[in-house]
N, C-alpha and C positions, 0 to 999 in steps of 0.2 A: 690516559691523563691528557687533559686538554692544556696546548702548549700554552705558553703566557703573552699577550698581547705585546708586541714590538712598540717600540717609539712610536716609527709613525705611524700602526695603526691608532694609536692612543691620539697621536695630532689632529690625524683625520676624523677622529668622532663627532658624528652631526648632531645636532640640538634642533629640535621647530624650533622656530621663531615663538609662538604662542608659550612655548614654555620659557622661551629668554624673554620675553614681556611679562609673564607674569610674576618670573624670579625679580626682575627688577623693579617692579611694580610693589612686591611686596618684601623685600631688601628697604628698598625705601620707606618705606608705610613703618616698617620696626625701626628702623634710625632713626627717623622723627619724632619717634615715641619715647626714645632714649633722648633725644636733644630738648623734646619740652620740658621736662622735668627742671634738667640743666639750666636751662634760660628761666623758668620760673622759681629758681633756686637763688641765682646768681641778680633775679629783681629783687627776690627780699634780703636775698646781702648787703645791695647797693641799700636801700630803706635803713639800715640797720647803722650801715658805716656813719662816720661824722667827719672822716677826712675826705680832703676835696683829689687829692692824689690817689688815693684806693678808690676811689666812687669813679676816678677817671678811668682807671686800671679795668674795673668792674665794667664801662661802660663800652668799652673795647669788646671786652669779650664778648658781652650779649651782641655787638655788633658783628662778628666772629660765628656766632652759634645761628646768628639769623642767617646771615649769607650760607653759609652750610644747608640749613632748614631749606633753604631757597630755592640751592640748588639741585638738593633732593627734590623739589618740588615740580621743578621744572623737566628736570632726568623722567618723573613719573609722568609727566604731562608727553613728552614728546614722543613715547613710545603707546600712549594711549589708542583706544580708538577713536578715529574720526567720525563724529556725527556733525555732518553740519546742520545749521538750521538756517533755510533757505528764503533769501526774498529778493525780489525785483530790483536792481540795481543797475544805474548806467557804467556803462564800459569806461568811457573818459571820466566817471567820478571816481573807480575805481583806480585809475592809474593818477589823480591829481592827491587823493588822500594818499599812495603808495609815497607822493613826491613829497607831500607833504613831512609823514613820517621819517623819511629818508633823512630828510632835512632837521628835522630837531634829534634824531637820535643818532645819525651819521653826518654832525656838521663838518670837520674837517674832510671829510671824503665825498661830499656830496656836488663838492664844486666839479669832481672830476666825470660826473653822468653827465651823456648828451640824454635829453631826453625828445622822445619822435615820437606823440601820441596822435595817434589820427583814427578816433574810434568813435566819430561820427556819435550817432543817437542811440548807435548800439545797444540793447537792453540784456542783462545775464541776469540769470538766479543761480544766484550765489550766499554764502554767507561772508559778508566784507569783512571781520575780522580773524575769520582761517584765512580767507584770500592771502588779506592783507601781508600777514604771519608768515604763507609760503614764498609772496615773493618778496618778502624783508631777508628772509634767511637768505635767499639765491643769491641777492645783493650782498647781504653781509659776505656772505661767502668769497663771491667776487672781489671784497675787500680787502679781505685776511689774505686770500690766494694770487692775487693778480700780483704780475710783477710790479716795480715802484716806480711811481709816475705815469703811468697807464689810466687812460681814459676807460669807462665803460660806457657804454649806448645802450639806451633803454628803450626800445620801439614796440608800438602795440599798436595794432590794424586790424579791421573786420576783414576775413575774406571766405570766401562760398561758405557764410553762415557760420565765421569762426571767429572766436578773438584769439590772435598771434600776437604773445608778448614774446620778444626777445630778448634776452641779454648778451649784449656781443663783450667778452672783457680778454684783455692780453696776459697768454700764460704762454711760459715758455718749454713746458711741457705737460700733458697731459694723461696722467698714468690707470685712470678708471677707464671701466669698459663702458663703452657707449653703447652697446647693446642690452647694459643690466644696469644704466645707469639711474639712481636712486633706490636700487633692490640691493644693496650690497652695505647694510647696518653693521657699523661696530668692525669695517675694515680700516682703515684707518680714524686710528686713536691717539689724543696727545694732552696734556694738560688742560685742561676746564673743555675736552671737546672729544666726544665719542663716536665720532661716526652716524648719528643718528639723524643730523640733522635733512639733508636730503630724500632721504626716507621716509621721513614726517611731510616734506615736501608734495612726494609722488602719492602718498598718501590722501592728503588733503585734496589734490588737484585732480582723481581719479572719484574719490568721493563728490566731484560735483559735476562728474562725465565727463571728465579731461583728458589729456595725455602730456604728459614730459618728456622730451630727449633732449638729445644732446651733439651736439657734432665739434669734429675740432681739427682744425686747418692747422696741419705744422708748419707749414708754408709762412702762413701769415701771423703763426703764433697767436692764432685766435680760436677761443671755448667759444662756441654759440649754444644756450641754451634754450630753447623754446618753451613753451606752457600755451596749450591749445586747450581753449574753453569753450561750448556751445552757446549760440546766440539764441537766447529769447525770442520765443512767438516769431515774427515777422516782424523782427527789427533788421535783419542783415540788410548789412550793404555790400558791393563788390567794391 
């Protein structure tokens, strides 16, 4: 008789990846099927009512059932695959739209980027709203994580045929391995936030012949995160 599986090897049981994308993929796909009904239930409630406190009540909730909807939507989006659809884009338009965005969706924290664009005429084929998407997350992230009152620096330069975005932001410790950094989904996990995002990151930026790492000075109490993208035809500059 075959003995019985111990704790940790039970902890230890591996999953693909490919099978946790598509459980979650289709976990979500059936929830949202159970939440439409709900939200087209709760509009012909609200139709029906005639008081203005139940129809407010009502209007909460559909606001409630969307945000859920959402989120599943977005949980199914981030673990998706990457297809980008690529075109000819300048370097320095890419990082002024980044600043752009920055800027209307991270107003209170955008005062705190230095930002160091020196990316000449530089040309990439890219897709500018994956781009865009990857290095919003990094920022955000740098947001949420960086200690309080900490600047971040955002530098981007051509060099032997490359564009180097940096993000330099102040952490006072640093616990991911920089060797598997953005390959390690779903280790840490917290409220509205799964672990996925950085993953989705490396993801995106490898889909358009890139590379991501990461370095971290305990010294200096600084993450540098780089994002290395190839330069178009015979636009580099050194």
């Amino acid at each position: 008789m075959a003995e019985p599986r111990s704790k940790t090897q039970t902890a230890d049981l591996s999953v693909a990846w490919r099978d946790v994308v598509r459980f979650i993929r289709q976990l979500s796909h059936d929830l949202r099927n159970h939440l439409n009904p709900i939200e087209l239930q709760s509009a012909y409630i609200s139709e029906l009512e005639r008081e203005d406190d139940v129809k407010g009540e009502i209007k909460r909730l559909r606001e409630m059932i969307s945000g859920l909807t959402s989120t599943l939507q977005s949980l199914s989006k981030t673990v998706s695959e990457v297809k980008p659809s690529l075109i000819t884009y300048r370097a320095s338009d890419v990082a002024e739209d980044l600043r752009k965005k920055v800027a209307r969706d991270f107003s209170s924290e955008s005062a705190k980027i230095t930002w160091n664009i020196h990316a000449g005429d530089a040309m990439l084929d890219v897709d500018p709203q994956l781009l865009e998407e990857s290095l919003t997350e990094l920022l955000a992230n740098a947001f949420r994580y960086s200690q309080s009152g900490g600047h971040v620096v955002v530098t981007a330069k051509v060099e032997n045929e490359r564009l180097l975005v940096t993000i330099e932001e102040p952490k006072k410790q640093f616990e991911l391995s920089a060797d598997n950094f953005g390959r390690e989904p779903l280790r840490n996990v917290s409220q509205g936030h799964y672990g996925l995002g950085l993953n989705r990151v490396r993801a995106i930026v490898e889909a358009h012949g890139g590379k991501m790492y990461a370095q971290y000075n305990p010294n200096a109490s600084i993450l540098t995160t780089t994002v290395v993208l190839p330069v178009s035809g015979d636009s580099a500059q050194d």
